[in-house]
C-alpha positions in Angstrom: 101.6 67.2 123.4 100.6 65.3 120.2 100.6 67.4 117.1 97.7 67.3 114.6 98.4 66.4 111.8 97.9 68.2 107.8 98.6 66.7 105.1 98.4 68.5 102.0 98.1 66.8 98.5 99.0 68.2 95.0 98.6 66.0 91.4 102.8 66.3 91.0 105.6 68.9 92.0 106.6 71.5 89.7 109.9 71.3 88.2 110.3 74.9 86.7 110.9 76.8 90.5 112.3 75.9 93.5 112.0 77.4 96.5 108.9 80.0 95.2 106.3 77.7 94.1 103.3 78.2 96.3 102.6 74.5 97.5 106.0 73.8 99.1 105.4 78.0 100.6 101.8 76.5 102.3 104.4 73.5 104.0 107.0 76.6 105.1 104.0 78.6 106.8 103.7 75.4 109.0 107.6 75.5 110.4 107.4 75.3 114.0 103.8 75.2 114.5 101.6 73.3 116.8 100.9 71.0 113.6 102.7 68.4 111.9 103.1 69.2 108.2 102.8 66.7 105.4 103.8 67.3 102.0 102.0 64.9 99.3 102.7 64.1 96.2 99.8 62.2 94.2 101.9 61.3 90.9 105.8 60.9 90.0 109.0 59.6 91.3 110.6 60.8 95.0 112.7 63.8 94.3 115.6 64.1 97.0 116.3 67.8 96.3 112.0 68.9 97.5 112.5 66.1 100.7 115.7 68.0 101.4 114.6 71.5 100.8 111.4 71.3 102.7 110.7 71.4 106.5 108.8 68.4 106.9 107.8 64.9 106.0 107.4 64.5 102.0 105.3 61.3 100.6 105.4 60.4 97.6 102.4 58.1 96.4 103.8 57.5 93.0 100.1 56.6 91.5 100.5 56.9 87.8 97.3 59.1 85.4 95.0 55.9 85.3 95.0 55.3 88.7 93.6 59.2 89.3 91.9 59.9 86.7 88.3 58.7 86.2 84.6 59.3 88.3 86.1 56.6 90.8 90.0 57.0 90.9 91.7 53.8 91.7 93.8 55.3 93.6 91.1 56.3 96.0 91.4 53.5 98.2 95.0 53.8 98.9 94.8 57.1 99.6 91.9 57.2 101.8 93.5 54.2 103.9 97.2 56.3 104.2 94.5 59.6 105.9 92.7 57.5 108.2 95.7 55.2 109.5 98.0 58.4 109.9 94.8 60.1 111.5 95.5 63.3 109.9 93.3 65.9 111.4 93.2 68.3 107.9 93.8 68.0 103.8 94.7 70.9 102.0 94.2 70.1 98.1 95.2 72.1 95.2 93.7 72.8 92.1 90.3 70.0 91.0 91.4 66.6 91.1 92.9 66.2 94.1 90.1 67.7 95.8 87.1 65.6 93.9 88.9 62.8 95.3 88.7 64.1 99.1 85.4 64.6 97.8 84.5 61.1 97.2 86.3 60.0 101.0 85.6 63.1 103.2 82.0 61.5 104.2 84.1 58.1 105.4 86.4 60.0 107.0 86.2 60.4 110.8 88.9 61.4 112.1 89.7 64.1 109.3 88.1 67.7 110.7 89.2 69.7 107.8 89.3 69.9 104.4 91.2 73.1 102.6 90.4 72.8 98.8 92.6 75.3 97.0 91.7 76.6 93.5 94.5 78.7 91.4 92.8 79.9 88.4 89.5 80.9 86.6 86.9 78.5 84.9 87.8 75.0 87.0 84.0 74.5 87.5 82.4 75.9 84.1 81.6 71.9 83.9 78.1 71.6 85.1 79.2 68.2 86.6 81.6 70.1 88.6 79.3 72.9 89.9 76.7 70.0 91.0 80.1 68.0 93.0 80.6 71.5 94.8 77.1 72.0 95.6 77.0 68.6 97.2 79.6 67.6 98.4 81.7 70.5 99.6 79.9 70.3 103.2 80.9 72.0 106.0 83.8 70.2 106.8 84.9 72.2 103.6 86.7 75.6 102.8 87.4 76.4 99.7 89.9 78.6 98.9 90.7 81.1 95.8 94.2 83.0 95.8 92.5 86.1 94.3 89.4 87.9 94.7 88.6 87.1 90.9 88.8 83.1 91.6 86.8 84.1 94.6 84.4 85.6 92.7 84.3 82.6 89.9 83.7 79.6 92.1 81.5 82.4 94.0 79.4 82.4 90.1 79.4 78.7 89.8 77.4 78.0 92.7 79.7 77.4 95.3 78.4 78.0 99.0 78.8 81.5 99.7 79.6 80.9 103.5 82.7 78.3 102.4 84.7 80.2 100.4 88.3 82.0 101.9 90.5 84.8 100.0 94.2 84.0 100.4 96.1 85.9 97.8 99.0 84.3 96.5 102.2 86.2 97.8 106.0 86.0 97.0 109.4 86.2 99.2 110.4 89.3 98.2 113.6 89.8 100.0 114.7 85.7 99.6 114.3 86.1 95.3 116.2 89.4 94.9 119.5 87.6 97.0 118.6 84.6 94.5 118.5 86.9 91.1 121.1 87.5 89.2 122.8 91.4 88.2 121.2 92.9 84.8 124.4 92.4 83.4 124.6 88.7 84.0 121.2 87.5 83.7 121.6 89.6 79.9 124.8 87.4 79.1 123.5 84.0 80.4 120.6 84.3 77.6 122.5 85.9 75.4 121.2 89.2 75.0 122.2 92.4 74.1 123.2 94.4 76.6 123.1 98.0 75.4 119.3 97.5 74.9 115.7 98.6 76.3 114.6 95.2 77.4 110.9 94.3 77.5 110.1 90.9 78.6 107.6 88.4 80.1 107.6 85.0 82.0 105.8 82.2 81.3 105.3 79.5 79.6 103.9 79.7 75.3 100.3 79.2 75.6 97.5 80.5 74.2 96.2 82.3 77.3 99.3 83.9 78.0 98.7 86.0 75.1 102.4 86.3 73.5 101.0 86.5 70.0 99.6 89.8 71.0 102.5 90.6 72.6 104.3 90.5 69.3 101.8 91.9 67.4 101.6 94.9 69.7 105.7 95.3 69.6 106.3 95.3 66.3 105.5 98.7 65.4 108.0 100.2 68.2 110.8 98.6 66.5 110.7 101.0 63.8 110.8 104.3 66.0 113.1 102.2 68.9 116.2 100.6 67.1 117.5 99.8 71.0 114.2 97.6 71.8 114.3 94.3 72.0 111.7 91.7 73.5 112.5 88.3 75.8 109.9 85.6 76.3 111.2 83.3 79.0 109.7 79.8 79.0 109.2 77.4 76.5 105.7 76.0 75.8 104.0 74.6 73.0 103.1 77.6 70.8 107.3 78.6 71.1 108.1 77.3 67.3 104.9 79.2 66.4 105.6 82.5 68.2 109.5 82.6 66.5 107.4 82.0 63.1 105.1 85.5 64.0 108.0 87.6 65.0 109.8 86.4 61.6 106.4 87.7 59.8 106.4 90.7 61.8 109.9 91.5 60.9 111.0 91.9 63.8 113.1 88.7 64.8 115.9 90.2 65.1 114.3 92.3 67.9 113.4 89.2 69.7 114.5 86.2 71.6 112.1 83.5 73.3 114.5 81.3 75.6 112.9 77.6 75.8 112.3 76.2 79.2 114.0 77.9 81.7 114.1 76.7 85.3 114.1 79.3 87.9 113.1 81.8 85.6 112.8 84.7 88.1 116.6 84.5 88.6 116.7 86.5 85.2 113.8 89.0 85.5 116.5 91.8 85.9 117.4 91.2 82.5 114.3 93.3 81.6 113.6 96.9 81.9 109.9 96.7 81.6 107.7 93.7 82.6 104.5 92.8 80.4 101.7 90.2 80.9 99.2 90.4 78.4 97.0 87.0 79.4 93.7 86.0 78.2 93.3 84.8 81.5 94.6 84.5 85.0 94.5 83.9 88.6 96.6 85.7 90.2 100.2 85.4 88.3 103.4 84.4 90.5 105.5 85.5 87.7 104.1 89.1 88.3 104.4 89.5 91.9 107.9 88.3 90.8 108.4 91.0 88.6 106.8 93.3 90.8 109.5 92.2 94.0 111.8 92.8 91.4 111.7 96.2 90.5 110.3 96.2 87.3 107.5 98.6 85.9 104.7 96.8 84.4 101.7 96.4 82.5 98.8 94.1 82.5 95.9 93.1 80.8 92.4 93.6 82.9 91.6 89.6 83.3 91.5 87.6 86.5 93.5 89.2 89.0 95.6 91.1 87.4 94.1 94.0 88.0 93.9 92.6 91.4 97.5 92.7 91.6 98.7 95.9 90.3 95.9 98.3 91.6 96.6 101.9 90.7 100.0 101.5 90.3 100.7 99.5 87.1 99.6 100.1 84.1 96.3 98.0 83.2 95.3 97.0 79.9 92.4 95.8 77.5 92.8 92.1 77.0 93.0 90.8 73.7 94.1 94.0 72.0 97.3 94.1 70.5 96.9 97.9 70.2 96.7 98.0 73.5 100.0 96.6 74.3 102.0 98.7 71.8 100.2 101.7 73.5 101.1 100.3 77.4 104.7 99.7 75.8 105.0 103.2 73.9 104.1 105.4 77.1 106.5 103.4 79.3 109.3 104.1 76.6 108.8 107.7 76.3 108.6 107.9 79.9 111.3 109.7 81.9 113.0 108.0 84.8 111.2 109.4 87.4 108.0 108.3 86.0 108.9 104.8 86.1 110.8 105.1 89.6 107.5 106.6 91.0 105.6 103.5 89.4 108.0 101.1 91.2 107.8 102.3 94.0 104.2 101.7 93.9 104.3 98.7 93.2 107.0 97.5 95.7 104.6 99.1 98.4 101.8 96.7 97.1 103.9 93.7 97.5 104.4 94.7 101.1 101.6 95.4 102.0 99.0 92.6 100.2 101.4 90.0 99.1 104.2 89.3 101.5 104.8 86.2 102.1 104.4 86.0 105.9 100.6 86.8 105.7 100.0 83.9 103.5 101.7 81.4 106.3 99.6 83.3 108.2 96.6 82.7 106.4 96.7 79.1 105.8 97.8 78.6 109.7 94.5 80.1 110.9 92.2 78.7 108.0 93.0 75.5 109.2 93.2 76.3 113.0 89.4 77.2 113.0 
C-alpha cells in the first residue's frame, strides 16, 4: 500500500523548546499512520538534533528572507516544483506566510487534495489585503485552522469562510514535561534564586504584549507587606534591559530576577509557586498549559484564549490593569494551602480533559483524513 503523503511547512524551527513545540507535536500525531509525514522547513540551516528527534523525513529548503518575502516569493517556484514531483497529497502551513504562498500554488496544484492552514494567534488578517487573499483564495480545498476558539472567532471576524474554519486547541504532554522538569530545589539553584522564598513567575519572552511592565507594576506593592516574595521572568526579549530599569524604579529589584534567554524554559517552572500571565494578547499560550501540567496555580488576563484555557478554575484577570495583578497576586498569597491545592487540581483536570496531547494527533489525523 502506497502511503499519501503530508508535508507540512513552517517559516524556521524554533530554537527555545525541544520536544514541546507544537509543529514537530503535529509530525508525532502522524507516527505509524497510514500517511507519510514530512517535516518542512522554509528558512535556515539543517539541524541534526530536529532530523534525529523526529519520526519522519525532515527537509530543509534553506531559502533565505528575500526569497519569501514579497507579493510573489521567489521561492515559489522551487517550492511548488518539490509538492508536485513528490506528489504530496496535503500541506499543513503554519502561521501567514507560508500559507499565502500555498495560496498563490494551490490552483496549479493537482495532485495536492488538501491544504491545512494553521493560524496561532490574534490579529494575522487585520490587513485588508489579507482578509480579501482569504476570501479568495482559501477555496475548498482549504481548512483553516485556529488553536483556540478566540483565533477561531478572529479569522471568523475577518471574513473568513464560515464553513472552512476547524478548532484544534493547542495541547501539551503532560506526563512527558514533568519527567523532563527539574525538582523546586534545583530548578531554584540553576537560576540562582532564593530558595526560602514565595516564588511568583512567568514564561515568556520580554515583549510588549506579554505585559511584564504590568507585571511589575502590579508586584511592587506586595513587596512591602511580603518580605519572602520574590518575582522570576524567564526569557529574554527585547524589552529585558527595560523591564530591570522598571523594577529598579519600583524599588523592588532586589525582589526580582528576569533570566535572559532560556532554552527549555518549562524545565524550571517548578521553581515558581504561583504562575502569572498578564498578556495584552494571546492565542492560546503553550507556556500556560505548561504551567498548568505543572502544578502551578495561576492567573490570567481575559484576552485571547486565556480565558479559554483556565475556565473556572484559574484566576482570570482585567488586561491591562496593573491593579488587577497585585490583586490576583494578593488573594493567592493570603490563600491557605488547600485553596490553592483545590485550584490545581482544577486545573490539572482541564489539561486532561481539553488539552492532552493525544486528541490533538488526533485532531490533525482526521482534519486531514476527510
Amino acid at each position: 500500500m502506497i502511503k499519501r503523503k503530508v508535508l507540512q511547512l513552517t517559516i524556521g524551527l524554533n530554537h527555545t523548546v525541544q520536544q514541546f513545540d507544537l509543529f514537530e507535536e503535529v509530525a508525532r500525531g502522524f507516527e505509524d499512520s497510514d500517511y507519510e509525514f514530512i517535516f518542512g522547513v522554509l528558512t535556515g540551516k539543517p539541524d541534526s538534533s530536529v532530523i534525529e528527534r523526529l519520526p519522519c523525513e525532515t527537509v530543509f529548503f534553506e531559502f533565505d528572507k528575500k526569497q519569501i518575502a514579497g507579493l510573489f516569493p521567489k521561492a515559489v517556484p522551487e517550492l511548488y516544483r518539490y509538492i508536485d514531483n513528490n506528489n504530496i497529497d496535503t500541506v499543513i502551513t503554519h502561521r501567514y506566510k507560508p500559507s499565502y504562498m500555498m495560496a498563490i500554488m494551490a490552483p496549479f496544484l493537482k495532485k495536492c487534495r488538501r491544504v491545512v492552514s494553521v493560524f496561532h494567534g490574534l490579529k494575522e488578517f487585520d490587513r485588508r489585503s489579507r482578509q480579501l487573499m482569504g476570501r479568495c483564495f482559501y477555496t475548498e480545498k482549504w481548512r483553516i485552522v485556529g488553536v483556540s476558539q478566540a483565533v477561531v472567532n478572529d479569522l471568523l471576524n475577518k471574513g473568513l469562510p464560515k464553513q472552512r474554519l476547524v478548532l484544534i486547541r493547542n495541547a501539551i504532554d503532560s506526563k512527558a514535561l514533568i519527567e523532563q522538569q527539574y525538582s523546586k530545589s534545583d530548578a531554584r539553584e540553576k537560576l540562582g534564586l532564593p530558595q526560602d522564598v514565595l516564588m511568583v513567575g512567568t514564561l515568556g519572552r520580554t515583549k510588549h504584549v506579554k505585559g511584564h511592565d504590568l507585571l511589575l507594576e502590579g508586584f511592587a506593592p506586595l513587596c512591602a507587606n511580603h518580605k519572602n516574595l520574590h518575582l522570576v521572568i524567564m526569557g529574554g526579549g527585547e524589552l529585558e534591559d527595560s523591564l530591570n530599569e522598571l523594577s529598579k524604579k519600583l524599588g523592588i529589584v532586589d525582589s526580582v530576577t528576569i533570566t535572559g534567554p532560556l532554552p527549555n524554559a518549562y524545565r524550571y517552572l517548578k521553581a515558581m509557586d504561583i504562575f502569572i500571565m498578564p498578556s495584552r494578547s494571546e492565542g492560546l499560550p503553550i507556556a500556560m498549559l505548561e504551567a498548568m501540567s505543572t502544578g502551578l496555580p495561576v492567573i490570567g488576563s481575559n484576552v485571547g484564549g486565556i480565558p479559554e484555557a483556565l475556565g473556572d478554575a484559574g484566576i482570570v484577570i482585567e488586561a491591562g490593569s496593573a491593579a488587577a495583578v497585585t490583586e490576583a497576586l494578593e488573594s493567592l498569597i493570603n490563600a491557605g494551602d488547600e485553596e490553592r491545592d483545590k485550584m490545581i487540581r482544577e486545573l490539572e483536570a482541564r489539561i486532561k480533559k481539553n488539552f492532552a496531547i493525544e486528541g490533538y494527533h488526533k485532531a490533525f489525523r482526521e482534519l486531514v483524513s476527510k
